[in-house]
Rosetta silent file (secondary structure, phi, psi, omega in degrees, C-alpha in Angstrom):
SEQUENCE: XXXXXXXXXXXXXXXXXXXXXXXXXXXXXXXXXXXXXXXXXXXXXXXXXXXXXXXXXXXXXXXXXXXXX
SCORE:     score description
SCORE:     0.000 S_00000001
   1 L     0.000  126.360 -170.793   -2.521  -13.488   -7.935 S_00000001
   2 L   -93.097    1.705  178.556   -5.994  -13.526   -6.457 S_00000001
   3 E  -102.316  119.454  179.817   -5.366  -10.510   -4.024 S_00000001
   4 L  -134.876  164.395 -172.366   -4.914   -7.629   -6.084 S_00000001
   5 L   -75.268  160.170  171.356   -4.816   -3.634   -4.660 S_00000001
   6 L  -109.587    9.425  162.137   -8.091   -1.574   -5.935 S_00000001
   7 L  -160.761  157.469 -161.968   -6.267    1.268   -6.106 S_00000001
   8 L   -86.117  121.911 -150.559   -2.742    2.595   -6.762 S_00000001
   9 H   -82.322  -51.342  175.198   -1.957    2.958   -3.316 S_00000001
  10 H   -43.257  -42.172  172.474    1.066    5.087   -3.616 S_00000001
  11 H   -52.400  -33.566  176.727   -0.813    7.571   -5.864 S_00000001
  12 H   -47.819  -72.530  159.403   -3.058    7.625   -2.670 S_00000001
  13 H   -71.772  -28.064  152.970   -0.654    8.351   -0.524 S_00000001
  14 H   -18.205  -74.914 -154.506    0.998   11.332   -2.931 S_00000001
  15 H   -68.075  -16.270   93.737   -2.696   12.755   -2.039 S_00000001
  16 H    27.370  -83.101  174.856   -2.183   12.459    1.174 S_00000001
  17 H   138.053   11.757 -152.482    0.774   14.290    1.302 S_00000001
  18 L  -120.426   93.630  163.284    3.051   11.335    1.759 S_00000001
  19 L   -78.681  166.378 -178.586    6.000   10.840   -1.268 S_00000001
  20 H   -40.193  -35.624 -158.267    8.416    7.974   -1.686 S_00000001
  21 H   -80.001  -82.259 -162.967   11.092   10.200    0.133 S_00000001
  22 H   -43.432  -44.894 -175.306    8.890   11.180    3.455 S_00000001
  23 H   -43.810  -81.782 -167.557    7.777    7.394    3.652 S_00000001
  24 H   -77.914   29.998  144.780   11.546    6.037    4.043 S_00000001
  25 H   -66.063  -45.583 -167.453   12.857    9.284    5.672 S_00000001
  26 H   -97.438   -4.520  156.442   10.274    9.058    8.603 S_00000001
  27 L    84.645   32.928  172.783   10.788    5.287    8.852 S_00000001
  28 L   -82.829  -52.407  160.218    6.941    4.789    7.638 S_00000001
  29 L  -125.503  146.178 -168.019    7.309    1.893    5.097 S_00000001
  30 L   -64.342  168.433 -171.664   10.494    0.314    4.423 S_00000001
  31 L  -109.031   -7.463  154.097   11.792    1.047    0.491 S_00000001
  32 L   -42.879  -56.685 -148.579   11.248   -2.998    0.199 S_00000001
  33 H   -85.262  -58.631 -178.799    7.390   -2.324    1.059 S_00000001
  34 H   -80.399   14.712  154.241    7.331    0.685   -1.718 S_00000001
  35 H   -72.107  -57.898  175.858    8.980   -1.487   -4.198 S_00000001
  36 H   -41.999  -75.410  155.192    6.246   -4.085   -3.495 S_00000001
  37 H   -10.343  -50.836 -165.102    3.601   -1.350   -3.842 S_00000001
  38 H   -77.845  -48.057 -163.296    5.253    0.067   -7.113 S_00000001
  39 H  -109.408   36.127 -179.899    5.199   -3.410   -8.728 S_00000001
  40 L    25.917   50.431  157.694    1.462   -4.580   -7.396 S_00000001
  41 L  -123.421 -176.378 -152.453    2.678   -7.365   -5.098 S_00000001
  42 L   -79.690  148.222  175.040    1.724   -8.632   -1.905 S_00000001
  43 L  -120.844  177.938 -140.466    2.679   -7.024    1.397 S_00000001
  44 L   -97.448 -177.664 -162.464    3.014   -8.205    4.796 S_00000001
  45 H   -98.678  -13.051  155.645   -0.311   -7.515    7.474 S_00000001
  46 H   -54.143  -59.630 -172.702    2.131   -4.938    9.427 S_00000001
  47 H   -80.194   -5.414  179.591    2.293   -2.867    6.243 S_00000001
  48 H  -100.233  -35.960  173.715   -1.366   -3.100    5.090 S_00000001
  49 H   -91.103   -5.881  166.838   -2.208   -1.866    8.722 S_00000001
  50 H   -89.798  -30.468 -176.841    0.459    1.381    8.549 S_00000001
  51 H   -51.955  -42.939  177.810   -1.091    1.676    4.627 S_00000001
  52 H  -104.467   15.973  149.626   -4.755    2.173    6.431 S_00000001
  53 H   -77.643  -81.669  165.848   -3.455    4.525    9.236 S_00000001
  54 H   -27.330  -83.914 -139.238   -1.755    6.613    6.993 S_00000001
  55 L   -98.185    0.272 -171.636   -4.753    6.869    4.135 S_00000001
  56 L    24.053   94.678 -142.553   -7.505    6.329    6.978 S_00000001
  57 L  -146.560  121.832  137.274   -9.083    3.386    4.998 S_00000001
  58 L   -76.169  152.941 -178.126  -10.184   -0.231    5.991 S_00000001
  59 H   -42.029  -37.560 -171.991   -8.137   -2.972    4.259 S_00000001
  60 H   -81.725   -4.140  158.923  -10.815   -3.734    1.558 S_00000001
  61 H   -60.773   -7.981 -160.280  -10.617   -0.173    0.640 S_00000001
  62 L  -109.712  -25.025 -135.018   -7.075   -1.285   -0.767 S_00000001
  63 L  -123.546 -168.596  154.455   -7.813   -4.999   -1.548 S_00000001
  64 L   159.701  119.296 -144.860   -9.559   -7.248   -2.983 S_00000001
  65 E  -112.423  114.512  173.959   -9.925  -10.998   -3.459 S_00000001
  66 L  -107.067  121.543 -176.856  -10.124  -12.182   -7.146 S_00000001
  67 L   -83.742  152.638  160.615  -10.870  -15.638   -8.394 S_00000001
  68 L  -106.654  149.834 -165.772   -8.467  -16.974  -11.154 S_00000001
  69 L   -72.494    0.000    0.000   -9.813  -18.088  -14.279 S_00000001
């Protein structure tokens, strides 16, 4: 996958203040989107723009574009 996160984002949000629980309680990411997140795959450009509300971050703080070998 050449997009990979640069950080664990959930751990991120923990620091924050934001657990798995508050996220789908308060109807901030879907338990889909923190499955994705949990297992480093890609999310949609809706959830990459509540991820850098929430941690008050541009996307390449989160991101990154990796060539494959």
């Amino acid at each position: 996958m050449p997009i990979v996160y640069k950080i664990d984002v959930l751990e991120a949000l923990k620091e924050k203040g934001y657990s798995s629980y508050s996220l789908r309680k308060d109807k901030l990411l879907s338990e889909s989107t923190i499955q994705a997140l949990r297992n480093k795959k890609q999310i949609s450009w809706d959830n990459l723009e509540k991820l850098c509300q929430l941690l008050k971050c541009q996307p390449s703080d989160l991101i990154e574009y990796v060539e494959e070998e």
